[in-house]
C-alpha positions as CSV (number, residue, x, y, z in Angstrom):
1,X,76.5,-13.8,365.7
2,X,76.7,-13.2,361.7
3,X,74.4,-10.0,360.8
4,X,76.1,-9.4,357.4
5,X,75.5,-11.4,354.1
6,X,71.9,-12.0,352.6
7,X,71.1,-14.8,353.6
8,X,71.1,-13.0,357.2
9,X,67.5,-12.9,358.2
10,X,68.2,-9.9,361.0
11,X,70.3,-8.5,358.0
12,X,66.7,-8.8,355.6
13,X,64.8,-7.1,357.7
14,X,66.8,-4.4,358.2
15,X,67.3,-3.9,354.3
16,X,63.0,-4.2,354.3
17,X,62.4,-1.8,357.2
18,X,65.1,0.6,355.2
19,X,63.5,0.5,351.9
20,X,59.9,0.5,353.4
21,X,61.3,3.8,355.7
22,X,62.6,5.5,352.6
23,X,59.3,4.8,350.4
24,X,57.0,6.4,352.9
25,X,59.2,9.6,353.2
26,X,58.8,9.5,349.5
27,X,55.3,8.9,349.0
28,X,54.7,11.7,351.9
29,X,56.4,14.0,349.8
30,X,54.7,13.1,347.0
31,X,51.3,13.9,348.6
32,X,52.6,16.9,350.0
33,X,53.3,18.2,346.1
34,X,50.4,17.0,345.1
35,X,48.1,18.7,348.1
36,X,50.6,22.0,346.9
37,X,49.9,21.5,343.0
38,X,45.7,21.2,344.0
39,X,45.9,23.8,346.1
40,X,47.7,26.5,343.3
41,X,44.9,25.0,341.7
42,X,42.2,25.8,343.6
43,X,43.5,29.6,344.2
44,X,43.4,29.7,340.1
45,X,39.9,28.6,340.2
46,X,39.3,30.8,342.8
47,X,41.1,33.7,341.2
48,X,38.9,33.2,338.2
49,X,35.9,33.6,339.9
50,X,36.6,36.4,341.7
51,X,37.4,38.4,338.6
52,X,34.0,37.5,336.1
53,X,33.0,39.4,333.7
54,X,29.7,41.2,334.6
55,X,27.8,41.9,332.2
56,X,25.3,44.4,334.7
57,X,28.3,46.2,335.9
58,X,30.8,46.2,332.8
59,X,29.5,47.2,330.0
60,X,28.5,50.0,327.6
61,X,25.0,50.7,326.8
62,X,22.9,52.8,325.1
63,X,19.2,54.2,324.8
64,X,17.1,56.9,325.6
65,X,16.0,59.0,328.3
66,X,12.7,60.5,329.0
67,X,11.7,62.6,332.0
68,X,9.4,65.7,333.3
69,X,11.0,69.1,334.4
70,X,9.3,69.5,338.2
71,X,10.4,73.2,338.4
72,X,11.1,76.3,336.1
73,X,14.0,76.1,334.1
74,X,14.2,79.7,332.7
75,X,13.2,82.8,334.1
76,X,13.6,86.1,332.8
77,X,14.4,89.9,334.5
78,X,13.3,91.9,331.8
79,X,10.0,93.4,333.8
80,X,6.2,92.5,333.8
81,X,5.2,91.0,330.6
82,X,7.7,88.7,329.6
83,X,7.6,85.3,330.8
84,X,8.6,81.1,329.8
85,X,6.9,78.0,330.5
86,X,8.3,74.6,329.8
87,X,6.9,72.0,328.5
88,X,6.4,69.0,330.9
89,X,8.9,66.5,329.5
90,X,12.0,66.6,328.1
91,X,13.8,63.8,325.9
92,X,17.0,62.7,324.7
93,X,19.5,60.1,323.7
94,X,21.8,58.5,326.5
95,X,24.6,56.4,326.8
96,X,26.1,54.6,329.9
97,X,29.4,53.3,330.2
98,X,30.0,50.5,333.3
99,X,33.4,50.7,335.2
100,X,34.7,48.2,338.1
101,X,33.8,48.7,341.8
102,X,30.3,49.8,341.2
103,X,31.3,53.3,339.1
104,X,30.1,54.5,335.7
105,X,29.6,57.4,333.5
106,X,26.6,58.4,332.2
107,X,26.3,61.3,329.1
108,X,23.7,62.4,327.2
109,X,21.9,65.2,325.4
110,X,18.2,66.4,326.8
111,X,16.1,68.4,325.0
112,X,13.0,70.9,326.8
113,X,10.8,73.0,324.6
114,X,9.9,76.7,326.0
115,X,7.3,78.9,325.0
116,X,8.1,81.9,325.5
117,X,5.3,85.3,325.9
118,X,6.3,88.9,325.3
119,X,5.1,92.4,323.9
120,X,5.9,94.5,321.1
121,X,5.2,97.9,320.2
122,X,3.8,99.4,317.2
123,X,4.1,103.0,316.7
124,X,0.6,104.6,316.0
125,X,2.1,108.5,315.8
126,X,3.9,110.9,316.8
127,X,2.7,113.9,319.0
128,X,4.9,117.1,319.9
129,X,4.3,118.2,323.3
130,X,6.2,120.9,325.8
131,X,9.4,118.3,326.0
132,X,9.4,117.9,322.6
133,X,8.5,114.8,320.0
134,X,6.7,112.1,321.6
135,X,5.8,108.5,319.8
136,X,2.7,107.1,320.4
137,X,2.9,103.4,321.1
138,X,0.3,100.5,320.3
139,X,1.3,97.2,322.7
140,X,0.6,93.9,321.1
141,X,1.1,90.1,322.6
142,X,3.8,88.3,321.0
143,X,4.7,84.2,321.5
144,X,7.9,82.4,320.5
145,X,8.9,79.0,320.9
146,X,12.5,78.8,322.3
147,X,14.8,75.4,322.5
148,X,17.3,73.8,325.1
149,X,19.2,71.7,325.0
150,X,21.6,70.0,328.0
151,X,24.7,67.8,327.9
152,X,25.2,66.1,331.4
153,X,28.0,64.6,332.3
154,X,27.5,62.5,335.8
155,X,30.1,59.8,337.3
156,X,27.6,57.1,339.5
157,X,28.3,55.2,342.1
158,X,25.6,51.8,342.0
159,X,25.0,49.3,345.3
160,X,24.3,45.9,343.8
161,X,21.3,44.7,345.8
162,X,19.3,41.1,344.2
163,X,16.9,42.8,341.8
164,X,18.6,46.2,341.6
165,X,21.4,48.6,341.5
166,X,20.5,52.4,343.7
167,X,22.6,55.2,342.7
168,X,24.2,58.4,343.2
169,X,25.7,60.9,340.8
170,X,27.2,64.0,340.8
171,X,28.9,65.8,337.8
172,X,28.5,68.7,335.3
173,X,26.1,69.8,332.5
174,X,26.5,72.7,330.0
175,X,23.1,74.3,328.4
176,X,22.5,75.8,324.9
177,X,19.3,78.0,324.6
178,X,18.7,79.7,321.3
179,X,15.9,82.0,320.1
180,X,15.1,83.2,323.9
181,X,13.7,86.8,324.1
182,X,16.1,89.1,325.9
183,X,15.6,93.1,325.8
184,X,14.5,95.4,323.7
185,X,17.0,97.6,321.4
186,X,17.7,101.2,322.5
187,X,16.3,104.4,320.8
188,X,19.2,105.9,318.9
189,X,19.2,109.4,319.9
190,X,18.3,111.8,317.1
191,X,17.1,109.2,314.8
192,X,13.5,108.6,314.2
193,X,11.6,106.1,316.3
194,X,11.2,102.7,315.0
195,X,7.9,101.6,313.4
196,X,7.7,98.1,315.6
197,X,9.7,97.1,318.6
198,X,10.2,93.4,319.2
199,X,12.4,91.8,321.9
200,X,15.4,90.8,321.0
201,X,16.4,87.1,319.7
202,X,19.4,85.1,321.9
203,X,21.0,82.3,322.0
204,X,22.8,81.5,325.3
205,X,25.2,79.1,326.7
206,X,25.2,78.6,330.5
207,X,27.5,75.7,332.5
208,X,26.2,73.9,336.2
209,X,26.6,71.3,338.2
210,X,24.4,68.1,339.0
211,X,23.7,65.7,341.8
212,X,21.0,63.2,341.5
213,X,20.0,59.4,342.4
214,X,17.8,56.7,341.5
215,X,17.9,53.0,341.0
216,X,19.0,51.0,337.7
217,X,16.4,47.8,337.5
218,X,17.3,45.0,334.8
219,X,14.3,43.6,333.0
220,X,15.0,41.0,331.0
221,X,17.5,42.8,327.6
222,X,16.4,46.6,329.1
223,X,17.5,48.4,332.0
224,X,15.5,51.1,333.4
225,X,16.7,53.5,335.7
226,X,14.2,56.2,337.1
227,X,15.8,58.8,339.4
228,X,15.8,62.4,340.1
229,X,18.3,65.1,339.1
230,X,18.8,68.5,340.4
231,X,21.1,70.9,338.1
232,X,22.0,74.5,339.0
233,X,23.3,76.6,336.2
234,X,25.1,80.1,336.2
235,X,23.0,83.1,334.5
236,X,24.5,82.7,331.1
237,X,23.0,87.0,330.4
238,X,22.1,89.3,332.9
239,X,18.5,89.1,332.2
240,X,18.4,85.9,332.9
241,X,17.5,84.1,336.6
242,X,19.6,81.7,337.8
243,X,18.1,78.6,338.1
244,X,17.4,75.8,340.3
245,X,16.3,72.8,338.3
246,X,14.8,68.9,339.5
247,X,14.1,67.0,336.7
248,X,12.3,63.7,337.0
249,X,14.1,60.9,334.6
250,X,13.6,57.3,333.7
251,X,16.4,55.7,331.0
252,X,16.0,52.8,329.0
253,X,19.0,51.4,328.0
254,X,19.9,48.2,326.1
């Protein structure tokens, strides 16, 4: 029996069942590079959303800062008689800057207004007595208003929730206070007494560290972000306390 030749029909079917063997080994392999080239595809797509940009976690904003001081923030150790109150609020510009992973770092510069109460001493005469010269002292209210002003420095950690961000922070803050009352200037011996005495006039720079938390809320173009911050600073002069402060804050940033 003849298999060879063309006009073989054994012989044709063969040369069919060949070339339709070979094309589906092709056109598997052609699938197979296409499933490959959609599914490098898909990982780019997928690669591209899982690094967006975000605009409520990286960005840099800035605004302002309001708040109320919710304990006293200076505190002298010069005796009865001498004393500050601050004023319940304290304002300032701010400015946040939004990392990756939920970080930031927010700075800023808050200002508190203290008045400040005191005595001075006007000298009425002098009187000698067994000891020798003695002045003769008239005691009179006095009032000045002293400023602060603090520049924190705080890293945050936010939690992305649906309709808002909570934080923590922790970081440092360094405080300038100028015209604060400190004590009053010596007697120089052998020279007469002074006609007034006053308290003297300081300006002091103290450092501290911060911790605080809150939440950032996005409303609309403006974020607010009300919280709580405690800051404890060194005693920057010995007749100063150190203090303890917990300041209530809310920021409105665009």
């Amino acid at each position: 029996m003849e298999w060879r030749g063309s006009g073989c029909p054994a012989g044709r079917w063969a040369a069919l069942f060949s070339v339709a063997v070979f094309a589906d080994r092709l056109a598997g392999q052609s699938s197979i590079f296409d499933l490959g080239s959609e599914a490098e595809q898909g990982d780019r797509r997928a690669h591209h959303r899982r690094i967006p940009s975000d605009e409520f976690e990286k960005r840099v904003s800035v605004g302002i800062k309001v708040g109320a001081p919710m304990t006293r923030f200076l505190t002298f150790d010069l005796g009865p008689g001498t004393d500050a109150h601050t004023k319940r609020y304290t304002i300032g510009p701010v400015m946040d800057i939004g990392l990756y992973r939920g970080f930031g770092i927010e700075v800023g510069a808050m200002y508190k207004h203290i008045d400040e109460q005191s005595y001075s001493a006007t000298l009425l005469s002098i009187v000698d007595t067994d000891e020798g010269p003695a002045a003769n002292y008239r005691y009179n209210h006095v009032s000045r208003v002293g400023r602060s002003w603090e520049f924190p420095v705080a890293v945050q950690y936010h939690i992305s929730l649906r309709s808002m961000r909570p934080y923590l922070e922790g970081g440092l803050s360094r405080n300038r206070l100028s015209n604060i009352y400190g004590p009053w200037p010596q007697f120089i011996e052998g020279a007469p007494p002074p006609a007034e005495r006053l308290p003297s006039l300081n300006s002091v720079n103290r450092r501290g560290v911060l911790f605080g938390g809150g939440a950032e809320i996005k409303l609309h173009m403006i974020h607010v972000t009300p919280g709580l911050r405690y800051t404890h600073y060194s005693k920057g002069e010995w007749f100063l306390l150190t203090p303890n402060t917990v300041d209530f804050l809310v920021g409105f940033t665009f």
